[in-house]
N, C-alpha and C positions, 0 to 999 in steps of 0.2 A: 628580331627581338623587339626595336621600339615600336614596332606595329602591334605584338602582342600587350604587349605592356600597356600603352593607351586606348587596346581592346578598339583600334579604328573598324576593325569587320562589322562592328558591334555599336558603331556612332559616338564611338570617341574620339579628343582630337588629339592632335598633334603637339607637338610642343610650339609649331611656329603656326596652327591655329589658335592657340591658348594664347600665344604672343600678340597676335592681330588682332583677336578681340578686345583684350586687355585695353589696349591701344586707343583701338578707335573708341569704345564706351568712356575709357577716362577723358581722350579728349574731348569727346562731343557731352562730357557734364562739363569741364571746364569754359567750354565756348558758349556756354548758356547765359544770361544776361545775370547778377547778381551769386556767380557761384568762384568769388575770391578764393574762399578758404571751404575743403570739402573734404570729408571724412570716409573713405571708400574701404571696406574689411573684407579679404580674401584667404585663403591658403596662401602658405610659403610659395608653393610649387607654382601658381598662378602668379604671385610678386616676384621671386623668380624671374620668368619670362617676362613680366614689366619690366624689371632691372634691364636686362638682356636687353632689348629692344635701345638701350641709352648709351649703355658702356657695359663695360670688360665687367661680369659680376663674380671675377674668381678672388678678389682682395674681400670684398664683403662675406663670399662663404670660407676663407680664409677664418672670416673673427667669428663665427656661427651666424647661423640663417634657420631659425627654428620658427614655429607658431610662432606669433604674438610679438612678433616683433613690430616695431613700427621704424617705414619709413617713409619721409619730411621728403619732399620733393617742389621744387620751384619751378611753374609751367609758363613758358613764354614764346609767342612765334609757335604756337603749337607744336613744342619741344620738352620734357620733361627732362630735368635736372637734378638727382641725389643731393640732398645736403646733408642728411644725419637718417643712421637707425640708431632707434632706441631698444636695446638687448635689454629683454627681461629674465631672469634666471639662467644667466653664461656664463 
């Protein structure tokens, strides 16, 4: 079923592809020289699997986990850290 689903026959990934990239793109702009504060927009489904990669993300889809959420994250020791989402329309 999850191989249908992310259509991999067909060049789609996986959820722990989606996780890995996420990953490594975020940290290789954080590790860039002047890039403190950075503004990065995706789908849930792909923030998601960034959660994931941190901690347990069943508290957070607990409160909703829709579009357009934003979440604040603190990176350090090339570590990402949750500090807040901001829920829009929940």
């Amino acid at each position: 079923m999850l191989k249908y689903y992310f259509k991999l026959d067909y060049g789609g990934e996986s959820r722990a592809h989606v996780r890995e990239r996420m990953v490594k793109t975020c940290t290789e702009i954080m590790e860039k020289e002047d890039h403190e504060v950075v503004l990065a927009v995706s789908h849930a489904g792909a923030c998601l699997q960034f959660l994931t990669e941190w901690q347990d993300p069943i508290e957070e889809l607990r409160k909703g986990f829709t579009n357009c959420c934003i979440f604040k994250y603190e990176y350090e020791d090339k570590k990402f850290k949750l500090v807040e989402v901001i829920r829009h329309n929940i």
